[in-house]
C-alpha positions in Angstrom: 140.3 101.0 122.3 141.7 97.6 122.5 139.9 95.2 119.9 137.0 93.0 120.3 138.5 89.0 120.4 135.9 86.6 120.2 137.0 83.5 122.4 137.9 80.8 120.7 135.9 77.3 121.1 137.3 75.0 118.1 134.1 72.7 116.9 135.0 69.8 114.4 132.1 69.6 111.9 133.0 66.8 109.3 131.4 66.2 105.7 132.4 63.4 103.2 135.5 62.7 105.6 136.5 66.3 105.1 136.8 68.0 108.8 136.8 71.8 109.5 137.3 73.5 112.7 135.2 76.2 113.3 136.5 78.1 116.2 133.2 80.4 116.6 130.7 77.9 116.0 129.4 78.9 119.5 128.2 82.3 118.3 125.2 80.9 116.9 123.4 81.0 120.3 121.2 83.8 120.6 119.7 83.3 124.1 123.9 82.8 124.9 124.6 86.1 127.4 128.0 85.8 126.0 127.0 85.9 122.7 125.3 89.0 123.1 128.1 90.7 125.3 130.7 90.1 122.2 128.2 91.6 119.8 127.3 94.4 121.9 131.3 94.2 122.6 131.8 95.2 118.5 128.8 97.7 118.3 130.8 100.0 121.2 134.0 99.3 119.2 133.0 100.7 116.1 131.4 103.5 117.3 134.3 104.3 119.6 136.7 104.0 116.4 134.4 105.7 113.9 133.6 108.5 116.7 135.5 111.3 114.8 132.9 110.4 112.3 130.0 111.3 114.2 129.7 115.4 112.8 129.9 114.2 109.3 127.3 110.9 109.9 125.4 114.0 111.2 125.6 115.6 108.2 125.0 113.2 105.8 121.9 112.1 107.8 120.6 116.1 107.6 121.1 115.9 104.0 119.9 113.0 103.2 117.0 113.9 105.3 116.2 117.4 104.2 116.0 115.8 100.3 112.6 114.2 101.2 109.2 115.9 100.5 108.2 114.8 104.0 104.7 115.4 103.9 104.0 113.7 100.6 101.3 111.6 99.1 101.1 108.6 96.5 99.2 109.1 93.6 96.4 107.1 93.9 94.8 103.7 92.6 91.2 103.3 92.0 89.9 100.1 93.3 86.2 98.8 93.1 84.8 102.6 93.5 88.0 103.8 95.9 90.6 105.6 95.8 93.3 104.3 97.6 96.6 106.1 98.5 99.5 106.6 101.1 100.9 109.7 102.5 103.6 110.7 105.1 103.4 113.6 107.6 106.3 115.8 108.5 108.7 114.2 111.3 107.1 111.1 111.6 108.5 107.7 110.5 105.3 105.3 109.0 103.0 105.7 106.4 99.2 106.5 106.6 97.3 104.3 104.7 94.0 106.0 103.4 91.0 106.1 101.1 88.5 108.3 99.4 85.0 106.5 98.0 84.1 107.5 94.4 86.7 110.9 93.9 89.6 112.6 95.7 86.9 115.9 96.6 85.8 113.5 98.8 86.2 113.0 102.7 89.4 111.3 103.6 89.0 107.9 105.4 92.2 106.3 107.4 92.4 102.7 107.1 96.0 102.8 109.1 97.7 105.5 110.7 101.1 103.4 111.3 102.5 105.7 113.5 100.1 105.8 116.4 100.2 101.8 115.6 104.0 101.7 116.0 104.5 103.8 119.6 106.5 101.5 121.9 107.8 99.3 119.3 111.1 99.4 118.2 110.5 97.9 115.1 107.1 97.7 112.9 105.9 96.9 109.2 102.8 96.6 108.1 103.5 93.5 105.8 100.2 93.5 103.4 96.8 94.9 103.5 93.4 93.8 101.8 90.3 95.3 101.9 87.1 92.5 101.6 85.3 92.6 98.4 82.0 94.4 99.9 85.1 97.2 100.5 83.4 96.6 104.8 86.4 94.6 106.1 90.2 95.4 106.4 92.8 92.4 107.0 96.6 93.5 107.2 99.1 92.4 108.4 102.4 93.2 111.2 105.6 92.4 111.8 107.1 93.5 115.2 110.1 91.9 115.4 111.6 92.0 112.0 112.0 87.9 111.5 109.2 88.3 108.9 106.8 86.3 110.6 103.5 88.7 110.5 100.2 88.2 112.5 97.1 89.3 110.9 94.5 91.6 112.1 91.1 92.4 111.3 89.6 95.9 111.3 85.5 97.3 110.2 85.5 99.6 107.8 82.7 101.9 106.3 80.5 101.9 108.8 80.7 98.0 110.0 82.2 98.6 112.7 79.0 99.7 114.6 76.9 97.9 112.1 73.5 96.8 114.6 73.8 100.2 116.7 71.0 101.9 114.8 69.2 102.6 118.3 68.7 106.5 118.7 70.1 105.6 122.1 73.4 105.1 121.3 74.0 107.7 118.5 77.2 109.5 119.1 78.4 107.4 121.4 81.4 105.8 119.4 84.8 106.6 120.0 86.5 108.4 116.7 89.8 108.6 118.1 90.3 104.3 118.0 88.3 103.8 115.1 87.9 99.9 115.3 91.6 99.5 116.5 92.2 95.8 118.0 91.2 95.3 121.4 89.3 99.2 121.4 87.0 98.0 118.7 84.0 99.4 121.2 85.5 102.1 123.1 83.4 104.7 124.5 80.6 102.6 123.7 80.1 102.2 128.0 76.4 103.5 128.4 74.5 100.5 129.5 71.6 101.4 126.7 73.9 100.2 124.4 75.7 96.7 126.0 74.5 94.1 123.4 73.8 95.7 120.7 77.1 95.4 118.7 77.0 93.8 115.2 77.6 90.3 115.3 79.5 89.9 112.3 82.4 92.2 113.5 81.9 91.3 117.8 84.4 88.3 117.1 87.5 90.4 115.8 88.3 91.8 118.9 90.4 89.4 119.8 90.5 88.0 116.2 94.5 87.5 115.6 95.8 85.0 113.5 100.0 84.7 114.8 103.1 83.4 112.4 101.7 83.9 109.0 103.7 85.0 105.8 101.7 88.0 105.9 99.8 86.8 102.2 96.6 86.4 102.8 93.4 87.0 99.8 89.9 87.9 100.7 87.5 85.5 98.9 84.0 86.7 97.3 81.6 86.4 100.5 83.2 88.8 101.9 83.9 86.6 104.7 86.2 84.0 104.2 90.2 84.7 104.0 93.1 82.6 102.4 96.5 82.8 104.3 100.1 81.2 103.9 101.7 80.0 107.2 105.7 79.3 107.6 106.9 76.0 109.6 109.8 76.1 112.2 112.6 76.8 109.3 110.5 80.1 108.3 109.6 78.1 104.8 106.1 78.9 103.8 104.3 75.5 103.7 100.7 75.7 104.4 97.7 77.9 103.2 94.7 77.8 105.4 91.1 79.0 105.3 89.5 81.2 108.1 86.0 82.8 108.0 85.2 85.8 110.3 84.0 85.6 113.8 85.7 82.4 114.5 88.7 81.5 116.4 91.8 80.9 114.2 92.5 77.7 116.2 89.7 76.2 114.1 90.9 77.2 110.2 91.1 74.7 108.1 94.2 73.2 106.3 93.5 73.8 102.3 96.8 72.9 101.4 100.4 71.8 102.6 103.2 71.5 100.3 105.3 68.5 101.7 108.9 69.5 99.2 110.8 71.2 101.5 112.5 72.9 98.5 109.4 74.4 97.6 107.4 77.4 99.3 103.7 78.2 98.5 101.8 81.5 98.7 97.9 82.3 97.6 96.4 85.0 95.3 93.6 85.7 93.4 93.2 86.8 89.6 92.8 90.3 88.7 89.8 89.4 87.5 88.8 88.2 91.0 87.4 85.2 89.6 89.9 82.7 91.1 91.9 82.2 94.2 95.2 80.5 93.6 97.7 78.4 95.0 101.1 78.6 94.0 103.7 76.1 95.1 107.3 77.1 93.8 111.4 76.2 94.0 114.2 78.0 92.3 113.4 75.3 89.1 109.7 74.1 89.1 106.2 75.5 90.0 102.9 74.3 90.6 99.4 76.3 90.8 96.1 75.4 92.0 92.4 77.4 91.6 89.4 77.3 92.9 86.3 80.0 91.9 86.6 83.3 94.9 82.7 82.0 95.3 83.4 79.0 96.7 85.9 79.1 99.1 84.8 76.0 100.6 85.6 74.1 97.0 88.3 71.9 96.5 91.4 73.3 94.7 91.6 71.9 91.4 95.9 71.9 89.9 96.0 73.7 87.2 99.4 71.9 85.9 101.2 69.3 87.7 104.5 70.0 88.3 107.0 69.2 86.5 111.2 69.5 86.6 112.4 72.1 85.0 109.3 73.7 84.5 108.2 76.9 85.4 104.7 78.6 85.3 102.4 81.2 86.0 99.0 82.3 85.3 96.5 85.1 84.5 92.2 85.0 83.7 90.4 87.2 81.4 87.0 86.0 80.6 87.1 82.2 78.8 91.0 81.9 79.0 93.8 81.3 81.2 97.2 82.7 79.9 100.2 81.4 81.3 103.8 82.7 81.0 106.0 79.6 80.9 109.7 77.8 80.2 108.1 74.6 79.0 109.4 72.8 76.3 112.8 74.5 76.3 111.7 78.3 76.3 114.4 79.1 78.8 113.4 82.6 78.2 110.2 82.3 78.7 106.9 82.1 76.1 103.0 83.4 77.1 100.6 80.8 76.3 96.6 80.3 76.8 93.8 77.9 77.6 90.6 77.8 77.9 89.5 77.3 81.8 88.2 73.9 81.1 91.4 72.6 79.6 94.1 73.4 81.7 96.8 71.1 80.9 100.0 71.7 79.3 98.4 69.6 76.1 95.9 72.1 75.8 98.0 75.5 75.8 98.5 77.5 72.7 101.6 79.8 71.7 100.5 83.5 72.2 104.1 85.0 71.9 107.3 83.0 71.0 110.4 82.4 73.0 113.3 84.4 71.8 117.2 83.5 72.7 118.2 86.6 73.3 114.8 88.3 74.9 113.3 87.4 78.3 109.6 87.7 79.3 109.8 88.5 82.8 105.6 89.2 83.1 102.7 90.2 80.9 99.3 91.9 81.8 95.8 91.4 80.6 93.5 94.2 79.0 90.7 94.0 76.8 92.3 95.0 73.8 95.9 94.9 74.7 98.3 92.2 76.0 101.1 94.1 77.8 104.2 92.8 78.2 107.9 93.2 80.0 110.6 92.2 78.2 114.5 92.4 79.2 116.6 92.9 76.5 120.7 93.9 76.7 120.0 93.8 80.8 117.3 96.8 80.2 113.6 96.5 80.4 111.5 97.2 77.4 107.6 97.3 77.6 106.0 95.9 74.7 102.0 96.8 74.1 100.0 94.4 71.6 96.7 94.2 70.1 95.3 91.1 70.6 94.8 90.9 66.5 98.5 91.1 67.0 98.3 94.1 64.5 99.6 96.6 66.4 102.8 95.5 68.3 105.3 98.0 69.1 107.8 99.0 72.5 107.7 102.4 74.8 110.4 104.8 74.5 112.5 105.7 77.7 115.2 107.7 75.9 118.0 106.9 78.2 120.8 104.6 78.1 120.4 102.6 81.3 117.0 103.0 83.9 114.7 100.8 85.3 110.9 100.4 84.2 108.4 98.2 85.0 104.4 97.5 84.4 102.1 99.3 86.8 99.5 97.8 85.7 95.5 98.5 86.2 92.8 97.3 88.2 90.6 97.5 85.4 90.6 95.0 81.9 89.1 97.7 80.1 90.9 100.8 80.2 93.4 101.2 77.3 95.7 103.5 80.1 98.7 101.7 81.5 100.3 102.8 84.7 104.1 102.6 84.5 106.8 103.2 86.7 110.4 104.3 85.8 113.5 106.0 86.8 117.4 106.0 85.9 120.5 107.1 87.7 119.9 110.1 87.2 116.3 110.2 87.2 114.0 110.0 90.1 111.4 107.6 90.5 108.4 108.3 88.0 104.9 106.9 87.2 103.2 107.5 84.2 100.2 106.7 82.7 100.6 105.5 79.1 97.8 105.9 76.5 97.9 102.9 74.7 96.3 103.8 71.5 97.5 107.3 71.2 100.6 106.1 72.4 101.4 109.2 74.8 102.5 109.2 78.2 101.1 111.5 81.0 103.3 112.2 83.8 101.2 111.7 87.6 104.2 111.8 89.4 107.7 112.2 89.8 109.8 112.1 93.3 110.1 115.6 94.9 114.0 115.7 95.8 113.6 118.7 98.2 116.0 121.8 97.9 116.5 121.2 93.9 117.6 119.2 91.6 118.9 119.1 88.3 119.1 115.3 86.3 121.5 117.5 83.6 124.3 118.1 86.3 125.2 114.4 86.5 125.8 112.1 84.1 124.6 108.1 83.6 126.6 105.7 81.5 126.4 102.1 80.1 129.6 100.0 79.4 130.7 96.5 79.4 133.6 94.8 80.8 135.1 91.8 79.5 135.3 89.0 81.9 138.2 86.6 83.0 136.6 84.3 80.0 136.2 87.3 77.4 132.0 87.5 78.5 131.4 91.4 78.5 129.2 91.8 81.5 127.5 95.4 81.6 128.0 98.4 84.0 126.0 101.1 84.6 127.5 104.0 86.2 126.5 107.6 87.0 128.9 110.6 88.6 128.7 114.0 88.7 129.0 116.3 85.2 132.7 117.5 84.8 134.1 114.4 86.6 137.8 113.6 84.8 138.5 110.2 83.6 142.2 110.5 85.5 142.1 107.6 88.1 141.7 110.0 90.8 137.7 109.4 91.4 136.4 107.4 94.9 134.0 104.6 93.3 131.6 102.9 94.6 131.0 99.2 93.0 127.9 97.1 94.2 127.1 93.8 93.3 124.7 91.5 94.2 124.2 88.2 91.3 121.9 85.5 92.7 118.7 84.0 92.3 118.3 85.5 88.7 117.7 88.9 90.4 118.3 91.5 88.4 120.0 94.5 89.8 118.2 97.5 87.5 119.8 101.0 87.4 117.7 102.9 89.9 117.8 106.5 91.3 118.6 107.5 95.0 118.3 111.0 96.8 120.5 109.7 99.1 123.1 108.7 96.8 124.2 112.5 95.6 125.5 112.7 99.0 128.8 110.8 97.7 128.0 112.0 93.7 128.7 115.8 95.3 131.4 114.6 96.8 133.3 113.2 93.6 132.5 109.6 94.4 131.6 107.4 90.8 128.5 104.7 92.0 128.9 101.9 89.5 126.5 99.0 89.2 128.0 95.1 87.7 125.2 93.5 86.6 126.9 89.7 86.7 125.9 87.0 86.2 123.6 84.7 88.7 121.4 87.7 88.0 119.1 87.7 84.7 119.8 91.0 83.4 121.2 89.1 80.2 118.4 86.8 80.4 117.8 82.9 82.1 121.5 81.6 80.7 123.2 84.8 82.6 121.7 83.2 85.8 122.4 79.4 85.1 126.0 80.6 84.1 126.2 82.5 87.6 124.8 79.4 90.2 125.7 76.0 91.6 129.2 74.5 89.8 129.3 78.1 87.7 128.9 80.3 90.9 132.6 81.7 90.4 131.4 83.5 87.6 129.8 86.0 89.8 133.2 86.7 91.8 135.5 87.1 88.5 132.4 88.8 86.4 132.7 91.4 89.4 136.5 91.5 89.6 136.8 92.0 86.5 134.2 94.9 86.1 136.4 96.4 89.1 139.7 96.2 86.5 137.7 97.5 83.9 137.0 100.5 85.8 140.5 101.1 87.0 141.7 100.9 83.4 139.3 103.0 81.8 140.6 105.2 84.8 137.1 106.0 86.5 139.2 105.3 89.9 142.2 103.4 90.9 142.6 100.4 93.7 143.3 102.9 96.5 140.1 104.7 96.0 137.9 102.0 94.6 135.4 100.4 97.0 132.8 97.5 97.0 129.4 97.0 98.1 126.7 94.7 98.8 123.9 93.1 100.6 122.8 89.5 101.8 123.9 87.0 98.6 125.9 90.6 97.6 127.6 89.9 101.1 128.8 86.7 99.8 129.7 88.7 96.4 132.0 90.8 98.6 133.0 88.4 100.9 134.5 86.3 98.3 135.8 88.7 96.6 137.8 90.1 99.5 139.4 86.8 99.5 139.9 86.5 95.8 141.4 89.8 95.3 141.9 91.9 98.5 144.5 94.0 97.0 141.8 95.8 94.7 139.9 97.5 97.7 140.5 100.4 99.3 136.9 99.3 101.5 134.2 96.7 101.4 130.9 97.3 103.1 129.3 94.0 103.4 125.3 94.4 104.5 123.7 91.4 106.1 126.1 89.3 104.4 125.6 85.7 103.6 129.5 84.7 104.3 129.2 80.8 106.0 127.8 79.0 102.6 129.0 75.7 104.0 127.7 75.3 107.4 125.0 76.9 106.4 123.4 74.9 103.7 124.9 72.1 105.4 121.8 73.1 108.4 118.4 71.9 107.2 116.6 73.6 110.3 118.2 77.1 109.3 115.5 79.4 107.5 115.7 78.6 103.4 118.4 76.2 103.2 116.6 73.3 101.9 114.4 75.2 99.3 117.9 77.2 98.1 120.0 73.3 97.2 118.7 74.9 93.7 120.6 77.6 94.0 123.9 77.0 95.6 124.0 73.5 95.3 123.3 70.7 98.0 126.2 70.4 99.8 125.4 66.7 101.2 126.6 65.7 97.5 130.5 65.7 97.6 130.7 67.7 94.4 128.7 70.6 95.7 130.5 70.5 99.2 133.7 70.6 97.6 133.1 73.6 95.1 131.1 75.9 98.0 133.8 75.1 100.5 136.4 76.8 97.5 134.5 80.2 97.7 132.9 80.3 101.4 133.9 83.5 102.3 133.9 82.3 106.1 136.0 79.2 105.0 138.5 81.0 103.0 139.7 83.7 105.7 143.6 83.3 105.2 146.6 85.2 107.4 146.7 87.9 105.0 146.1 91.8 104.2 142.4 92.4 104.0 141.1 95.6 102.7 139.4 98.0 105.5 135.6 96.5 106.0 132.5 97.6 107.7 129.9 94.5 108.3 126.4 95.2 109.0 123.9 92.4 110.3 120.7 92.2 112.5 120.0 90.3 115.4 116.5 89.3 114.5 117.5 88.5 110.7 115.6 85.5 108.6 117.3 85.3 106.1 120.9 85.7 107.0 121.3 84.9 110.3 123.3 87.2 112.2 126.3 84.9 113.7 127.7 84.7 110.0 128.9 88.1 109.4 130.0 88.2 113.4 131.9 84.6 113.2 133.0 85.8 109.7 134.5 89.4 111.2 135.6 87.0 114.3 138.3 85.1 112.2 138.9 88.1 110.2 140.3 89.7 113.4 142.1 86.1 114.4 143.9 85.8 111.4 144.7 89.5 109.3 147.6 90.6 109.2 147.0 94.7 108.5 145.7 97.5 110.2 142.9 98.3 108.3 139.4 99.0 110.2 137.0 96.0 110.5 134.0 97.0 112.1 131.1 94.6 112.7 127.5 96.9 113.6 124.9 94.8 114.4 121.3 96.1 115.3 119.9 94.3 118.1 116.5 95.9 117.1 116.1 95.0 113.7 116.4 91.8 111.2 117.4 91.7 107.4 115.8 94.6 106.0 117.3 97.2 108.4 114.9 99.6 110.1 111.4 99.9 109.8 111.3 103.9 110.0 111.8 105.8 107.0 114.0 108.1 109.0 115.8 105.7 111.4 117.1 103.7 108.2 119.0 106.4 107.1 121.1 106.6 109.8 122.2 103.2 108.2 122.9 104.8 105.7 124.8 107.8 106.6 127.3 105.5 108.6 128.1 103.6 105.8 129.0 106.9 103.6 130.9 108.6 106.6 132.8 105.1 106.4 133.6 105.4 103.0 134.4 109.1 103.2 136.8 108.2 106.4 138.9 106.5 104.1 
């Protein structure tokens, strides 16, 4: 099949008397019929050229597939007299979300079955749910298109729903089947005894609906009013309103709008439910305001003002507020407290130091312990104190790379911790810790269906030196027996922005390339924070390069150490991991047998340059704003997009989604556009983009991993 050739329409777009030509500037219009011919144009390409494929795509899908317990259930969280939990039924795609009042003997009550929710949609997510304090009302909310832009919807729960039919009339009457879904609140309620006699309080949610939220939203103490975030034209969350039930969202009321476009703002509450709270955020500075959950109507009062440099975040128990903070040169953070009267920074007293080498990514609140997650070597260590600070001492994982984090629980008394862990080798896990006896109770670990054996494969830790002698770790796991001889497929994925740290997790559907000999190897560079705050400042803006050699050079490290060589060696990642790969393909193309670059983030310059694109103005913190010279100059260096060269490229699958937010889709497709204009090999380039879906893939737990098992059949196929 002949190749897909974009036509070529050469914009000029000048900056600082710089010009470029971009020839496929005119791929960024969606509504364009063209625009979707060429896409749809690439989709039949690469499944006509990666047809042979199809059996073993099959195949990996089946595997993948028969690994999952696909009738399982979540273990469950008590919540103000509820147990709350999620299970899956066998064959279908959604979740069920459900509760039980008082014990699990109890009868079972579904609050959302998402797959009767989801027929006829080609994509949905349930974005957040929250059930109203008086445990009556249910707000949650959906995405249908995949832009993360979520409406929320109102549903009656225990009994509200009919609350004001108590006439003997109309006993019997209600419909089970719809159980208060929208628009069939009342179903089969038709008998002309009852017309009238619905419950006030709920009538009003039938057509209830409250469109282009951030799906955040908090129920306040009366049970009827409900805090929500809203996003502006650019997707940036800038507004948090009010609404109160049984009124028509037209008339919420503005409670706050946060006017820095490089900041976003979201609401919560305390887990003490005493407060509701504002929190107004960029990549460098934050800003949180409270008011008391029973007075929704009060005025917000800020806790802090912001500040440069400064970032903050709070948590209540009883007369204080403690607050886990960078101030004063903590760049690894330091937990601090106030009393709720004296909020300002003046006020706040040191709880637990900063540490140069230790970063204190979050703490929780008990009664008698303060609980907190540290990261430490790029591994996360959680730390339990007493609040005498007598006792003081770390859990014990027992493995040389994982990932573990701070379940938490609803309730300040209870000396059990939830907490969740798993490795590369071990699936995910949740325990529940005894703090004073300091033992740890499995709940539940991930069935992998058909058996399996953690002692058959093997995880390691090592560290690579980088191109300025920085050893930058690597956690790796293969299968036991595996020779050290070069001759191993590996997989390298990167990602290395926004100070996200990419932990050494477990996937069922990864031993699909582990049984096949394939090495999976994480880099944890820098623009992450695995090495704490420094290995993110030393990865972003004028530094950003580090991320591109720190991954280069883990990829040499590998060869040498003879895990793989370049012929078999492979790299991988997703959105700002796009870029990693992107950049990287340009940097050093002769180390790649493949790149599979998912939703990637490959046109840095235009980009940023494009305040009405989702995120750009609130990321200048991250990349740099490229309206100053020096920023301009430095992203246009690495752009993936503006790099392309007539060269050899390595062979490349692209993934994107039509309906993406975050990356939007004509990057990767201009990006593959001048791959195929300017390359000078034969390698495969294949750009799939899913006109269903946006940057997280598919909604379906199923449909997602045919995602997936394309990408391995890729990898396999060469």
């Amino acid at each position: 099949m002949k190749k897909p050739s974009a036509k070529i329409c050469p914009r000029e777009l000048s900056a600082h008397g710089d010009i470029r030509i971009d020839n496929y500037y005119w791929l960024n219009e969606r509504e364009n019929p063209e625009v979707i011919a060429y896409l749809e144009e690439e989709n039949l390409y690469q499944e006509t050229m990666m047809k042979d494929t199809e059996p073993l795509q099959q195949q990996l899908y089946d595997e993948i597939v028969g690994r999952i317990k696909q009738d399982d259930v979540s273990y469950p969280v008590k919540r103000n007299g509820y147990y709350y939990y999620t299970r899956y039924e066998e064959g279908k795609e959604y979740p069920v979300y459900c509760r039980r009042k008082d014990n699990m003997e109890n009868p079972e009550q579904i609050l959302l079955d998402v797959n009767e929710m989801a027929v006829g949609y080609h994509y949905y997510d349930i974005g957040t749910y929250s059930v109203s304090p008086d445990n009556n009302m249910l707000a949650y909310s959906v995405d249908t298109v995949s832009r993360r832009q979520y409406d929320i919807w109102f549903k009656g729960l225990e009994g509200e729903r009919f609350k004001g039919i108590e006439d003997e009339r109309c006993k019997g009457l209600k419909d089970e089947r719809v159980k208060g879904l929208e628009g069939e609140r009342f179903k089969g309620i038709e008998d002309e005894r009852c017309k009238g006699l619905k419950d006030e309080r709920v009538k009003g949610l039938e057509g209830e609906v409250i469109k282009n939220t951030t799906g955040n939203m908090v129920w306040a103490n009366d049970n009827e009013t409900v805090f929500y975030s809203v996003k502006d034209e650019s997707l940036r969350s800038c507004k948090i309103m009010r609404h109160k039930l049984n009124t028509s969202p037209d008339d919420d009321v503005l409670v706050y709008y946060e006017e820095d476009t490089a900041f976003n703002c979201f609401v919560g509450k305390s887990k003490s439910k005493r407060y509701i709270m504002i929190v107004s955020e960029s990549t460098l500075s934050s800003e949180v305001r409270f008011v008391d959950a029973d007075n929704p109507d009060g005025e917000f009062k800020i806790f802090q003002e912001r500040q440069d440099d400064m970032l903050y975040g709070i948590g209540h128990y009883e007369d204080h507020f403690y607050i886990l903070t960078n101030a004063d040169g903590a760049k690894n953070f330091k937990v601090m407290k106030t009393p709720i009267d004296k909020t300002e920074k003046e006020n706040w007293v040191e709880l637990v130091a900063h540490c140069d080498d230790v970063l204190i990514e979050d703490f929780d609140l008990f009664a008698d312990f303060l609980v907190i997650e540290e990261r430490h070597q790029g591994l996360i260590k959680i730390r339990v104190m007493t609040w005498d600070f007598k006792t003081d001492y770390y859990i014990d994982f027992g493995e040389p790379t994982y990932t573990a984090y701070s379940a938490g629980c609803p309730d300040f008394d209870s000396h059990l911790l939830r907490y969740g862990y798993n490795s590369m080798t071990t699936p995910s896990s949740l325990y529940e810790y005894d703090m004073i006896k300091r033992e740890a109770v499995l709940l539940k670990r991930q069935e992998i269906v058909g058996g399996y054996e953690p002692s058959d494969y093997v995880t390691e830790r090592h560290f690579a030196p980088s191109h300025d002698g920085v050893m930058v770790p690597i956690s790796l796991v293969y299968k036991k027996g595996m020779k050290r001889d070069g001759s191993n497929p590996l997989v390298l994925y990167g990602y290395g922005s926004y100070g996200s740290s990419m932990d050494a997790y477990f996937s069922s559907a990864r031993l699909s390339l582990l049984d096949r000999g394939f090495v999976w190897a994480i880099a944890h560079i820098r623009g992450g924070e695995e090495l704490g705050r420094q290995w993110y400042e030393d990865g972003k803006l004028l530094k950003k390069k580090n991320t591109f050699l720190d991954f280069i050079y883990c990829g040499k490290y590998l060869v040498n150490e003879g895990f793989t060589n370049h012929d078999k060696m492979f790299a991988m990642g997703g959105s700002a991991g796009g870029l990693l790969v992107g950049a990287v393909a340009n940097m050093a193309p002769e180390m790649w047998r493949g790149i599979i670059a998912q939703v990637p983030f490959v046109d840095v310059v235009t980009t940023m340059l494009d305040e009405t694109i989702p995120l750009t103005t609130g990321e200048y913190d991250e990349w740099g704003n490229p309206n100053v010279k020096e920023y301009y100059d430095y992203m246009k260096s690495y752009s993936p997009y503006d790099n392309v060269e007539r060269k050899d490229y390595p062979a490349m699958l692209v993934t994107t989604g039509l309906h993406d937010s975050q990356v939007q889709y004509w990057e990767p497709a201009k990006w593959v556009a001048k791959l195929r204009e300017l390359k000078t090999d034969d390698n495969p380039l294949y750009l799939k983009t899913n006109m269903d879906f946006g940057h997280g893939g598919a909604s379906g737990r199923f449909e997602g991993i045919k995602e997936i098992a394309l990408e391995y059949a890729f990898l396999l196929s060469l």
